[in-house]
C-alpha positions as CSV (number, residue, x, y, z in Angstrom):
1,X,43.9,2.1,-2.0
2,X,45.5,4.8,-4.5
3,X,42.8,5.9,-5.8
4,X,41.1,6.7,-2.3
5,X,42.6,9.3,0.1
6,X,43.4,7.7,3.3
7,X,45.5,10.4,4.6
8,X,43.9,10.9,8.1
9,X,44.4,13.3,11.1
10,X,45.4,11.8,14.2
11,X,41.3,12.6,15.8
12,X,40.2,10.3,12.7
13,X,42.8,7.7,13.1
14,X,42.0,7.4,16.7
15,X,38.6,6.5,15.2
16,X,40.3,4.2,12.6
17,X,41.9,2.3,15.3
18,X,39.6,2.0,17.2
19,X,37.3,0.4,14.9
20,X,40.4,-2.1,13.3
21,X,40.5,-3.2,17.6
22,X,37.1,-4.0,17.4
23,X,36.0,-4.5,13.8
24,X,32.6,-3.0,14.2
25,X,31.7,-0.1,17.1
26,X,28.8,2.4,17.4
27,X,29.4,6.4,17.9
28,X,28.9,5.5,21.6
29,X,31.4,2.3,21.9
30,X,33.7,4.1,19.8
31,X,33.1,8.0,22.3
32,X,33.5,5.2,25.3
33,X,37.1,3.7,23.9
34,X,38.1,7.1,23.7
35,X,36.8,8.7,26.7
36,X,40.3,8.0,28.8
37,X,42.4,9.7,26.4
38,X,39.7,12.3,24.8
39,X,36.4,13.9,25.7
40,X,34.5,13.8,22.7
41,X,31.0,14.9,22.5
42,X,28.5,12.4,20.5
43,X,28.1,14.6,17.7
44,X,31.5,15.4,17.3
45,X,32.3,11.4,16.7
46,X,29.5,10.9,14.7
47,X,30.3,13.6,12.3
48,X,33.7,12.1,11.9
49,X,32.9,8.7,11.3
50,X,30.0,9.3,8.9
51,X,32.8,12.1,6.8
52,X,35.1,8.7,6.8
53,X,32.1,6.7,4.6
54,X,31.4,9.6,2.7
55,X,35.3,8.9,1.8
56,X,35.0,5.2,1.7
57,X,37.1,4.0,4.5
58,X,34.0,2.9,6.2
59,X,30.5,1.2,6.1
60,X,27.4,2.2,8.6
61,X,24.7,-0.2,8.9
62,X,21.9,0.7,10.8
63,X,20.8,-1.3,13.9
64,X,18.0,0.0,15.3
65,X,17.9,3.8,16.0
66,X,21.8,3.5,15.5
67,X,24.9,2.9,13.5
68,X,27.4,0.2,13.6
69,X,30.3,1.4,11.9
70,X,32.8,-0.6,10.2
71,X,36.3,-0.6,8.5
72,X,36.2,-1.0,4.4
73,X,40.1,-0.7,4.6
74,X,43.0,-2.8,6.6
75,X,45.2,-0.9,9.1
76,X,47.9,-1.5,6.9
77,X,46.8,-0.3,3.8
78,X,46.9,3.1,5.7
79,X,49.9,3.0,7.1
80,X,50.9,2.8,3.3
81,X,49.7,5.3,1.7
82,X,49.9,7.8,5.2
83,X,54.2,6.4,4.9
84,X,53.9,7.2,1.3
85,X,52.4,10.6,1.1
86,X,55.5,11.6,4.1
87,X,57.7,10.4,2.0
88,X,56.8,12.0,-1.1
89,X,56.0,15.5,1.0
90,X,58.7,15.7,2.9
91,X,61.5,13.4,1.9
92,X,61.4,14.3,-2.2
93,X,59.9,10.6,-2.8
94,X,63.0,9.2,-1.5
95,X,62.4,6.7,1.2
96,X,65.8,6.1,1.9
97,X,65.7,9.8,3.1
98,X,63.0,8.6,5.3
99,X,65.2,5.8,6.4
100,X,68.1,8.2,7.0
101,X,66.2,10.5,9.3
102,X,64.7,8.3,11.3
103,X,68.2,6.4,11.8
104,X,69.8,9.9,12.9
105,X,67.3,11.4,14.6
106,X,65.7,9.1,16.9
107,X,66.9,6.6,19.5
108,X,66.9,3.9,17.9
109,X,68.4,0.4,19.5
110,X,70.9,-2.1,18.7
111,X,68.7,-4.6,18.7
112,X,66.0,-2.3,15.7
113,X,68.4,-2.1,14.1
114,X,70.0,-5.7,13.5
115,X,66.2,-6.2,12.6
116,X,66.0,-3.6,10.0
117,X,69.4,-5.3,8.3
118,X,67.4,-8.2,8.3
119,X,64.9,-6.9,6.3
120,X,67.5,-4.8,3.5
121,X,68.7,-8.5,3.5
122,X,65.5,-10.1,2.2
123,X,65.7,-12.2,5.3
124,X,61.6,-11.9,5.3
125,X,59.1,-13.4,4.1
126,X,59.0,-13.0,1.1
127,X,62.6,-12.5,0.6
128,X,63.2,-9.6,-2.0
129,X,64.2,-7.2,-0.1
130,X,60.3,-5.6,0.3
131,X,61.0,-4.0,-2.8
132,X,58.6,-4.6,-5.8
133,X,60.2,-6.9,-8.3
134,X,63.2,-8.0,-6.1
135,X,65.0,-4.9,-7.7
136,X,68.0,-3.8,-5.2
């Protein structure tokens, strides 16, 4: 996805997730999933969704009078690109920085932790560390 910009706000990754949940949703279904945590008109939702396949992240097919959306990009591929553009805003590109932070600053268990050595271990699938190449 480097070439698209899947930075999103948190209203449009509401959207976003509720559309991964469900893999296809109209405005309505997706105004509905929202409704207990936001009151969102119609329009409003609508004029989200269709900004989000102008940028690619989504298809529409029509069905009827209305439009089924769907998601064109994996929840995780997001979560990359939305980890890598704070990292490289606000940590200098340094991910270990990132790492740092989040170690210091928030309350973080014994247990998250042992599972995050794990991982710097290459104890994963994939084994290398989840760095590109193996390199340590």
């Amino acid at each position: 996805m480097s070439d698209l910009d899947s930075s999103l706000s948190e209203l449009q990754l509401d959207l976003m997730q509720v559309l991964w949940r469900r893999r296809q949703a109209t405005v309505a279904e997706v105004v509905e999933a929202l409704s207990e945590r936001r009151e969102l008109a119609h329009t409003t939702v609508a004029t989200l969704l269709s900004r989000l396949e102008k940028r690619g992240l989504l298809a529409a097919e029509r069905d009827g009078r209305q439009l089924v959306y769907r998601p064109l990009v994996a929840e995780q591929v997001v979560q990359r690109s939305m980890v890598s553009s704070l990292v490289d805003s606000l940590f200098g590109g340094r991910p270990e920085a990132l790492l740092a932070h989040l170690v210091r600053e928030q309350d973080i268990d014994r247990g998250d932790l042992d599972a995050l050595a794990e991982l710097l271990n290459g104890d994963f699938a994939g084994g290398d560390g989840g760095r590109k190449g193996g390199e340590r």
